[in-house]
C-alpha positions, 0 to 999 in steps of 0.5 A, spaced: 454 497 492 461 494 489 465 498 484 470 496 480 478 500 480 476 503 474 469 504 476 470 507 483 472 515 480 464 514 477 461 512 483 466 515 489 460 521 489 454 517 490 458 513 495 459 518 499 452 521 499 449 514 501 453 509 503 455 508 510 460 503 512 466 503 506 470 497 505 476 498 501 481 492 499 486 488 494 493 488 493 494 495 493 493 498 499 496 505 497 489 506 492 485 503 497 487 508 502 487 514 496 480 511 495 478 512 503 480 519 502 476 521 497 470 518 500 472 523 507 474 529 501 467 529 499 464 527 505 459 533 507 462 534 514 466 529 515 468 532 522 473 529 527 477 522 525 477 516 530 482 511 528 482 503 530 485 498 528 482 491 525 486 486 532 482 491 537 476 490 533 476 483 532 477 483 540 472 487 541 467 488 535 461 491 539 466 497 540 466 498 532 459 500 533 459 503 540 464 508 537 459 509 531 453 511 535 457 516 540 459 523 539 465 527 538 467 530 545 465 537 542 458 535 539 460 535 531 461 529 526 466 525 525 469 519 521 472 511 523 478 509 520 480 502 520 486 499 518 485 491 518 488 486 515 484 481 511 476 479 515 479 481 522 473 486 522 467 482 520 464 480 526 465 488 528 460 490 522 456 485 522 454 487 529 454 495 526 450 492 520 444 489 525 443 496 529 438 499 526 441 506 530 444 511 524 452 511 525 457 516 523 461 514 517 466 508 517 472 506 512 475 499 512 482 499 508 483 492 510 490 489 507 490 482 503 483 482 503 478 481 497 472 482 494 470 475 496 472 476 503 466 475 508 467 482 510 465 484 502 459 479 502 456 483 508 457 490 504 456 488 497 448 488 496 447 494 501 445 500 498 448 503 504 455 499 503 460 499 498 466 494 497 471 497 491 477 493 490 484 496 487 489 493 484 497 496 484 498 500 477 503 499 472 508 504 471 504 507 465 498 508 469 501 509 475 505 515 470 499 517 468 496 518 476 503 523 477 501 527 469 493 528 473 496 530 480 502 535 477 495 538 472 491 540 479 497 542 482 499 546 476 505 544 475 507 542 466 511 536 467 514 531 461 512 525 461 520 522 462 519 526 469 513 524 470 515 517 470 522 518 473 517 520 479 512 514 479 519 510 479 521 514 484 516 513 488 515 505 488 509 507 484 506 508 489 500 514 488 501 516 496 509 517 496 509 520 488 503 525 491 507 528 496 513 528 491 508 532 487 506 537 492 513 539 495 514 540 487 508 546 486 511 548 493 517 549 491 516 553 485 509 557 487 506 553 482 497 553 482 492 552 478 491 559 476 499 560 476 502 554 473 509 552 473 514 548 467 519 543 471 524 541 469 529 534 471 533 540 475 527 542 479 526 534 481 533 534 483 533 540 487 526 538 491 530 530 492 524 527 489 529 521 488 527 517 494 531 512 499 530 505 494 535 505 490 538 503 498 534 499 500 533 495 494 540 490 495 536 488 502 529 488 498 532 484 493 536 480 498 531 478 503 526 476 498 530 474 494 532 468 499 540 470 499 541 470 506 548 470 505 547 477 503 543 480 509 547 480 514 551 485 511 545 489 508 542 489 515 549 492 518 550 497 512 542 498 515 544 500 522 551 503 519 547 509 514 541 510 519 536 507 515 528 508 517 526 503 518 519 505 517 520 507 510 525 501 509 518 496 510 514 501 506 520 499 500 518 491 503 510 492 502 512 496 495 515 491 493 510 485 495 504 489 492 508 489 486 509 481 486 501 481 487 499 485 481 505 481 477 502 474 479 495 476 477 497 477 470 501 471 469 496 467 472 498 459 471 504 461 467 511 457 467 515 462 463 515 467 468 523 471 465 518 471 459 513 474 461 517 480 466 520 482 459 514 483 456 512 487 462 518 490 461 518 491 455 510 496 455 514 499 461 510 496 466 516 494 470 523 498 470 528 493 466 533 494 471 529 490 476 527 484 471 533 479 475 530 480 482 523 479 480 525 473 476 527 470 482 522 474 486 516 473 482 518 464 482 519 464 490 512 467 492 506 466 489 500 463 491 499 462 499 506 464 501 505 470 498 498 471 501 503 469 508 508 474 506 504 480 506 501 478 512 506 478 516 509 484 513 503 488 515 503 485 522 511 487 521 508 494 520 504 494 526 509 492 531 514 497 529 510 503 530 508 500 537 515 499 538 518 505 536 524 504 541 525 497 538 523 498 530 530 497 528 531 490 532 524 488 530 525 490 523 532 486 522 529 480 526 522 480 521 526 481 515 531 474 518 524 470 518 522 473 512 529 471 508 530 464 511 522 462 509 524 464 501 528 458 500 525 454 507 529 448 503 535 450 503 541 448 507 548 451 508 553 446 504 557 442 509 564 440 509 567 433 508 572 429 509 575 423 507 
């Protein structure tokens, strides 16, 4: 089965009941991973979880099947999920694929692959498959998403503050969920108890998030202005910034490019185009400057390298706890140098 993103809400249903191996993939790895868990929501018994990572299966892709076909430790069901990046779990699924024993359902969020991966091809015709690709919202569906949360949770909010957290939360459905759920926490809202919100309620929750600090060295880095990093990374160190969520604000931000770049499309008039996309508010004005300047420097392959190395950066910070703040400041370091890989500091002369 493949489904497209508008597609997928239609088909999540009978995914669920017959499909097996599930590969969710495109630019926005927030709807991918909301996808993945609808798909274990409307799992009959989706029991236990096992998490593997798409480099230990590209090692190993005889585990993936191991682990498929064996039981929990107390006998119920379970479920895998997959973080991959890009085709590092074909080898894995397709050794799954030629097993002819039933396995317990397996979910793949692979980050920078798409329908056209390998990994797709082997899934897409199968009737107990299913590739579904997603690309980042705009602001306006993303505010739509956040109207339809707040709905099922009970809570009456206006569009302006609907949009206020879409924008808030990087438009990210993940992050605006939680922002949701802390809402209709604090004010008892439910379904059978509905609640009106009110901005003054927004504030007293903090639903503004940190990426009004870290935007300066969002922009900065990608922005290829390494005159202007070292002094962010200190004002990083100097406000105790997580670093987590800092690199989240990073991936946020390279989603945003992706999506940007797939409608310009050939396009030249890129500060054109960003007012248009502001103009239907599918962009906040006030990050037109930087995404001109962003949207210039990465496209193509070197946007495919960026979020690359940003999911590897992702991945070392969280086996490296200890050393996230050093690692982050030095992956960022690369990540500014490689904007403007041309550019040279200018050199004094003398006659």
């Amino acid at each position: 089965m493949k489904a497209t993103q508008k597609e997928f809400a239609g088909l999540a249903q009978r995914a669920a009941r017959d499909a097996r191996v599930f590969f969710f993939c495109g630019p926005d790895e927030s709807g991918a991973s909301d996808a993945a868990a609808k798909i274990v929501s409307l799992l009959e018994d989706p029991g236990e979880r096992i998490e593997m990572g798409g480099a230990e299966l590209r090692r190993d892709p005889v585990r993936l099947g191991d682990e498929a076909r064996s039981t929990s430790l107390f006998g119920g069901a379970r479920h895998i999920w997959v973080r991959a990046q890009g085709d590092e779990a074909h080898d894995a699924v397709q050794t799954l694929l030629e097993n002819d024993v039933e396995g317990c359902p397996v979910l793949i969020v692979a980050t920078g692959a798409t329908d056209k991966s390998r990994t797709a091809k082997l899934l897409a015709a199968r009737p107990d498959g299913l590739v579904a690709m997603f690309y980042p919202p705009d602001l306006a569906s993303a505010t739509a998403s956040v109207r339809a949360m707040a709905n099922g949770a009970g809570l009456k909010l206006g569009s302006e503050i609907a949009e206020r957290i879409a924008r808030g939360a990087g438009l990210d459905t993940r992050l605006a969920r939680s922002e949701v759920t802390k809402l209709a926490l604090y004010l008892d809202a439910s379904a059978e108890t509905p609640r009106p919100v009110s901005a003054a309620d927004l504030d007293a929750i903090g639903a503004s998030t940190e990426d009004d600090d870290f935007a300066p060295l969002v922009d900065a880095v990608l922005g290829g202005r390494r005159e202007a990093v070292g002094p962010e990374l200190k004002r990083m160190r100097e406000q105790g910034m997580n670093p987590v969520g800092l690199l989240l604000a990073f991936e946020r931000r390279a989603a945003q490019l992706a999506g940007l770049n797939s409608r310009l499309g050939d396009g030249r008039d890129v500060a054109g185009f960003l007012k248009a996309e502001a103009g239907a508010r599918r962009v906040f004005w006030k990050d037109q400057p930087a995404l001109t300047v962003q949207l210039q420097l990465w496209r193509g392959h070197r946007l495919e390298r960026l979020v690359a190395r940003l999911v590897g950066l992702h991945q070392m910070l969280l086996a490296n706890s200890q050393d996230s703040e050093l690692l982050l400041a030095d992956g960022l370091l690369t990540i500014a140098r490689s904007a403007r890989p041309n550019s040279r500091r200018p050199t004094n002369t003398t006659s």
